[in-house]
N, C-alpha and C positions, 0 to 999 in steps of 0.2 A: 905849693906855696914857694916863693920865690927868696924868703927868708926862714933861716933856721928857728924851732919854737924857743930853742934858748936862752938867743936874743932877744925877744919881745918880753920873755920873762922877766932877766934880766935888766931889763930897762923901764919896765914896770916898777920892780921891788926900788931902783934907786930915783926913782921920780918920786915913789911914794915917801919914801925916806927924807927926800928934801922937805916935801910940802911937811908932813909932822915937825922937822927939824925947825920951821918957822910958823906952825900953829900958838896960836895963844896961847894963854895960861886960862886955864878952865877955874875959878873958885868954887866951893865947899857947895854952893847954890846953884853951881851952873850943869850941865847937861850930862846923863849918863857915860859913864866913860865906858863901861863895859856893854854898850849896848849898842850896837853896828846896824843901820839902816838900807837896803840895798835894792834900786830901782835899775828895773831891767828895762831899758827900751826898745821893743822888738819888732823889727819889721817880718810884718803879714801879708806885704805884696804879693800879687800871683805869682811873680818870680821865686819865690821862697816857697812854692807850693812842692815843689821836686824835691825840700827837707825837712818836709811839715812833719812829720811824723819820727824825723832825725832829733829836731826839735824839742819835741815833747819828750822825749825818752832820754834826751841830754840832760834836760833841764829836771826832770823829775830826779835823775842820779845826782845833781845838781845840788839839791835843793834837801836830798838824804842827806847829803854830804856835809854840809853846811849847818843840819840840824845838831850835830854829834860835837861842834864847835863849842868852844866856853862862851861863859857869855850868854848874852841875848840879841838874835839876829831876827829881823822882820826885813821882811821884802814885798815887794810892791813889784809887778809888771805892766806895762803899758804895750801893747798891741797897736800896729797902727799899718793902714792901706788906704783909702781916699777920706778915713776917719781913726778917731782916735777911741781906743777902747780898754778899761784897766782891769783885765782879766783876772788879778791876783791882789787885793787890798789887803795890804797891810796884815800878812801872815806871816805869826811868832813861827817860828822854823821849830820852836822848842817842844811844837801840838801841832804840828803841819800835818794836813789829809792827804793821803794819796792821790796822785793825779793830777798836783794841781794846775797841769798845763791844759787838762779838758778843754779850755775852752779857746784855744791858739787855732785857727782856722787863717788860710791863706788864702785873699783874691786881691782883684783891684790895684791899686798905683800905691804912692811911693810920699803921702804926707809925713815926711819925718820932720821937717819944723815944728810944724803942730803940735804933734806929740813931743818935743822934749819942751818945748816951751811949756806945754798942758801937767808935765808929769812935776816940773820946775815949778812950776806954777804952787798948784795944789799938795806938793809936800812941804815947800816954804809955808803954806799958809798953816796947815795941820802942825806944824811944827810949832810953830809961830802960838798957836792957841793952845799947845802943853804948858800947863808946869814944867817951869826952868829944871827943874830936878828929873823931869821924865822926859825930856828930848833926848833923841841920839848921840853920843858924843862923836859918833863919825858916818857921815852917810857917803855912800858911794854909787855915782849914776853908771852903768855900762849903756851902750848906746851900740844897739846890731843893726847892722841894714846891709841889704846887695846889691844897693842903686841909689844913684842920685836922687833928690827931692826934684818931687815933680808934679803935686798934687794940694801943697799948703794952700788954706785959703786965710788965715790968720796974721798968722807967722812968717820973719824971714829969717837967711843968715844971719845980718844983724842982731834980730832978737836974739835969739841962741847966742850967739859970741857974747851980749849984753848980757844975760844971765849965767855962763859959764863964769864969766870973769866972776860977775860979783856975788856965785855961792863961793867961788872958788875963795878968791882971795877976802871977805868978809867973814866968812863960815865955814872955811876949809874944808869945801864938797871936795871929791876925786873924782874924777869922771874917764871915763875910755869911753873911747872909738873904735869898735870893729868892723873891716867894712870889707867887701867881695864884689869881685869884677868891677872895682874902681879904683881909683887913686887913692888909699886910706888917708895918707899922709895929707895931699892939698888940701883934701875935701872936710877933712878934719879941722886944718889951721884954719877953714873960709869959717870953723864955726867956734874956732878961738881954742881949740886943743894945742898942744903943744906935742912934738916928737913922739917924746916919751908917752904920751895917751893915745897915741894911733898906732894900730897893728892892720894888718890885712888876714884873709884867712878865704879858704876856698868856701864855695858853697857844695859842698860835700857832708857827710856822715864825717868821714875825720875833720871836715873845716867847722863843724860846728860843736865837736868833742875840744879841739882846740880854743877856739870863741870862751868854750863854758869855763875849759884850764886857766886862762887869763884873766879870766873874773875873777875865779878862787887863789890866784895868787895873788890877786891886788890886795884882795879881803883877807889873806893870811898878813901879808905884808901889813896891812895898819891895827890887826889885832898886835902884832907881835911888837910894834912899835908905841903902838900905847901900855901895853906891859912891862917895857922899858922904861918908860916917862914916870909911869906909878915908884 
């Protein structure tokens, strides 16, 4: 990797910090404050087959990791290669099964509009139809891929950049962009991220131990910021 991990940490935790530092005011009625929602978008291209099993073993340490957390964290993964597939619905970390990357399989191209539109989609809506008292008070998109989009039949950049903006600044989603063997940075702003939400990271055994590190610092970072606010 051609940038030190430090840095991407770093500049994570102070992105994070802004966006809280201009979140709303949550009233008595509105949404769990101690409850962290966390959607993985993962590409399954056949390029990603040479870490498929890097993968799973990240993400299962991952996912232990995360459970031991305060709180109540639920995650959601979305899988995606010339289709989109949510291999992980909506699992309390706090009763998480073993394994639960089982079903993460790599072939095929490179649908990533689909899938963040599709994952964007269907948690605003699920969200949408809780009790104000039992939605998330912070939800956080990561978004992995080793290739360009090259396979949407729905979706374009636009849409994406359309829906980051407006969980972003209506709802104050966080969203990263990890991406290998491309431009993190252009290819990120095409879909409306900003610096601070794009990292690059090898497709490697450590570029995907890395990937997982940067997730769990964003997610320390807005537990530890709403702990502050309380």
């Amino acid at each position: 990797m051609s940038n030190p991990l430090s840095k991407y940490l770093k500049g994570f935790l102070n992105n994070a910090s802004k966006a809280q530092e201009t979140s709303p005011a949550q009233t008595s009625e509105g949404p769990r404050r101690d409850y962290l929602h966390v959607c993985v978008v993962l590409d399954a291209s056949g390029s990603m087959s040479s870490v498929e099993n890097d993968v799973k073993g990240t993400f299962d340490a991952f996912v232990a990791e995360q459970s031991q957390k305060p709180g109540k964290t639920v995650l959601d993964v979305y899988q995606f290669s010339n289709s989109t597939e949510r291999i992980v619905r909506a699992a309390d970390l706090a009763t998480f099964e073993n394994n639960l990357m089982r079903d993460y399989c790599c072939n095929g191209m490179t649908a990533l509009n689909d899938a963040v539109c599709q994952a964007i989609d269907e948690l605003g809506a699920e969200f949408a139809a809780m009790p104000p008292a039992e939605r998330p008070g912070d939800v956080v998109v990561a978004i992995l891929t080793d290739g360009e989009e090259n396979a949407s039949q729905r979706f374009t950049n636009a849409d994406v950049k359309e829906r980051v903006k407006r969980q972003t600044e209506v709802y104050d989603w966080s969203f990263l962009y990890l991406a290998a063997d491309i431009d993190a940075f252009a290819t990120g702003a095409r879909l409306g991220l900003s610096t601070e939400d794009c990292a690059a990271f090898s497709r490697s055994p450590e570029g995907v131990r890395y990937a997982c590190a940067a997730v769990s610092t964003r997610l320390q970072s807005r537990r530890e910021l709403r702990v502050r606010e309380d």
